[in-house]
C-alpha positions in Angstrom: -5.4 27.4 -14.7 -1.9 28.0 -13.7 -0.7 25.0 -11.3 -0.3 28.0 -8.5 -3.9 28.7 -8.8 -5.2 25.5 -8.4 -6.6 24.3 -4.8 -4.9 21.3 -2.9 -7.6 19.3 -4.0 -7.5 19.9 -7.6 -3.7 19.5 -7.4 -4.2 16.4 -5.6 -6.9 15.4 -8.4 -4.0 16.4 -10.8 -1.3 14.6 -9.0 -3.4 11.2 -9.4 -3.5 11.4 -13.2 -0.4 11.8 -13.7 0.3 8.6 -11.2 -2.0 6.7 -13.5 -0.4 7.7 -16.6 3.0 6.6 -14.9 1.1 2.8 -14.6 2.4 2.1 -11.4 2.1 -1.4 -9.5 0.1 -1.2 -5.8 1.4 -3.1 -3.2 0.1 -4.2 0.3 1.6 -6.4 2.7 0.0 -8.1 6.1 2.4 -8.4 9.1 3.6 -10.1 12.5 2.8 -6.7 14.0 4.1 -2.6 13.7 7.2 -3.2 16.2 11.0 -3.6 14.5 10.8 -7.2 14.9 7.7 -7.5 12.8 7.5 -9.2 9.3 5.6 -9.4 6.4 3.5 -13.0 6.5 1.5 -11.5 2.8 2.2 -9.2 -0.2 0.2 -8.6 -3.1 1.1 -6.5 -6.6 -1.7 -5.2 -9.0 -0.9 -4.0 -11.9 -2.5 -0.6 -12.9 -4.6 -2.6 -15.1 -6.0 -4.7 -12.0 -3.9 -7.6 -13.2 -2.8 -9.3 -10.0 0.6 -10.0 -10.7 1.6 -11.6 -7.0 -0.9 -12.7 -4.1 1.1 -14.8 -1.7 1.4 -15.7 2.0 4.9 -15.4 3.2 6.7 -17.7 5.8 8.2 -15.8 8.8 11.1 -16.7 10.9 8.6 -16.1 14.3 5.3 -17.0 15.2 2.5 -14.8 14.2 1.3 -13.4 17.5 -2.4 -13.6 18.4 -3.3 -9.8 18.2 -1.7 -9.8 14.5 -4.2 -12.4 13.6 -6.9 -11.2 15.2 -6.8 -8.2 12.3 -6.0 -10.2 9.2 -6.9 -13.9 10.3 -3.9 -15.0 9.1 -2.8 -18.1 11.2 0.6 -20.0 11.6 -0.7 -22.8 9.8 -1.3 -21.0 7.2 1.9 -19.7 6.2 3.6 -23.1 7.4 4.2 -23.9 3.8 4.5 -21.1 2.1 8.0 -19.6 0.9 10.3 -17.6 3.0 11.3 -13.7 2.2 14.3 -14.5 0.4 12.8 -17.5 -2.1 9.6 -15.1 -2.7 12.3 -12.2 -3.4 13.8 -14.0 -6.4 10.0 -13.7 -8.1 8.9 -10.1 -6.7 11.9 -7.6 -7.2 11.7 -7.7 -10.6 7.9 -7.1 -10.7 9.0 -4.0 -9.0 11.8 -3.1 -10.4 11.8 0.1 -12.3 8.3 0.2 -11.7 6.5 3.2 -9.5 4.8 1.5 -6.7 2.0 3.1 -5.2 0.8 2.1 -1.3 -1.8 2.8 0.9 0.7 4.3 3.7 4.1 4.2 1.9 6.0 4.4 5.1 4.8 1.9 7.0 4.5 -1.1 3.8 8.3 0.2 2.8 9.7 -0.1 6.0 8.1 -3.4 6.7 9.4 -5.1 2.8 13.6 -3.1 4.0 12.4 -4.6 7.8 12.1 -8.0 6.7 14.6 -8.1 4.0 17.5 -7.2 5.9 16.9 -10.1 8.5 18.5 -12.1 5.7 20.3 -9.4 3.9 21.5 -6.3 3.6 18.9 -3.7 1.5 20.2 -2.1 -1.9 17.3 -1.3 -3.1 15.7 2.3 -4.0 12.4 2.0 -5.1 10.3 5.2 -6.8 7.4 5.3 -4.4 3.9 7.1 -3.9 1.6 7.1 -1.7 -1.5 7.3 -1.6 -2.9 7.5 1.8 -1.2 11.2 2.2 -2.3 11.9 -1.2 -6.3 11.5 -0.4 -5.5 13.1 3.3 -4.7 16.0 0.4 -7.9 15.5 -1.4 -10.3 15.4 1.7 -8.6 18.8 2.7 -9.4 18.3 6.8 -7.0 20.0 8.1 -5.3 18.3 11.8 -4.0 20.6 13.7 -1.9 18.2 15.8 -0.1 17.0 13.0 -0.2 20.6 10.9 -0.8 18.6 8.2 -4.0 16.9 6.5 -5.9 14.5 8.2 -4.8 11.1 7.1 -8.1 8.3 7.2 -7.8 4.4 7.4 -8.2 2.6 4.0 -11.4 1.5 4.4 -13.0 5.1 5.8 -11.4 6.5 2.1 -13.1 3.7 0.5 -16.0 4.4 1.7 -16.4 8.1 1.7 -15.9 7.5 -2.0 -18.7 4.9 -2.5 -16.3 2.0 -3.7 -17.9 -1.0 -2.8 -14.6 -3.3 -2.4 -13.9 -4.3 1.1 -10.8 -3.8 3.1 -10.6 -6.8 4.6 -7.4 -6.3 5.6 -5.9 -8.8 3.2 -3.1 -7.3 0.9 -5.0 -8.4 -2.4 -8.3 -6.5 -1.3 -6.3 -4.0 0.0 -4.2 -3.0 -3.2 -7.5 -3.4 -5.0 -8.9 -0.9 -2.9 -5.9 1.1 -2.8 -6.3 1.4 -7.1 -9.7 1.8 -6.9 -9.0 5.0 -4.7 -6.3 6.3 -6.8 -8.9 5.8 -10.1 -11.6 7.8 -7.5 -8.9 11.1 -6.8 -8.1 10.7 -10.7 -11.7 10.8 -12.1 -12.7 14.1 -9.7 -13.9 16.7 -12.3 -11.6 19.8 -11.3 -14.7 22.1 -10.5 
């Protein structure tokens, strides 16, 4: 078949091969909130192995308001000891570094690691980024007519409609897990 005459979801099931073939790194992070202000408290990298290659809490420079940790249960005391952006930095960029990194909801997760970066310093980065959230909406093939686009579904509806048993806790390590076990899901679709 001719790449024209393929459906949206068999080019999505395409499109998620040839991610895994790339062997991209999945990344989640857990926040202070979704405003400008907000900053990442927890990041985790999987390898496209499964290898976790960074599951760390992350010290902010403000509190961790109450709603925040009433979704992830992550608490001030908690990340009262843990490094700051800029010391963790030294170890994750080059994990990422020339690497495709592949998110549940690239937009948000991207904007929240150039957010929190540049209340210390400037961004000069320009990562190779996919994501997968828009990529399943694809795959699932519902359309939204408010949007004109697919319909995109939380992490853990996805997971669930395609019988993976990991849990989105909403913890950044389950969550990449998830996120790879999704990707491996869209990829191992027979084309019919």
């Amino acid at each position: 078949m001719q790449p024209s005459s393929l459906s949206p979801r068999q080019q999505a099931i395409l499109m998620a091969r040839k991610v895994q073939q790339i062997k991209p790194v999945y990344i989640d992070t857990e926040t202070t909130g979704l405003d400008r202000q907000a900053e990442i408290i927890e990041i985790a990298v999987i390898d496209h192995d499964g290898a976790i290659l960074m599951d760390e809490l992350i010290r902010p420079l403000r509190s961790i308001p109450f709603d925040a940790m009433q979704v992830h249960h992550i608490t001030n005391e908690m990340v009262a000891g843990a490094r700051s952006w800029p010391v963790l930095w030294q170890d994750l960029r080059p994990l990422l570094h020339g690497r495709l990194l592949a998110f549940y909801n690239e937009e948000f997760d991207m904007r929240m690691i150039r957010q929190t970066h540049e209340q210390y310093t400037p961004w000069k980065e320009n990562f190779n980024t996919f994501c997968v959230m828009k990529l399943y909406a694809q795959f699932r093939g519902e359309w939204d007519p408010r949007r004109r686009g697919y319909r995109y579904f939380r992490l853990e509806e996805a997971g669930r409609a395609a019988g993976i048993p990991l849990p989105n806790s909403h913890r950044a390590a389950d969550d990449t897990l998830l996120t790879r076990a999704l990707l491996d899901y869209i990829a191992a679709t027979p084309m019919t």
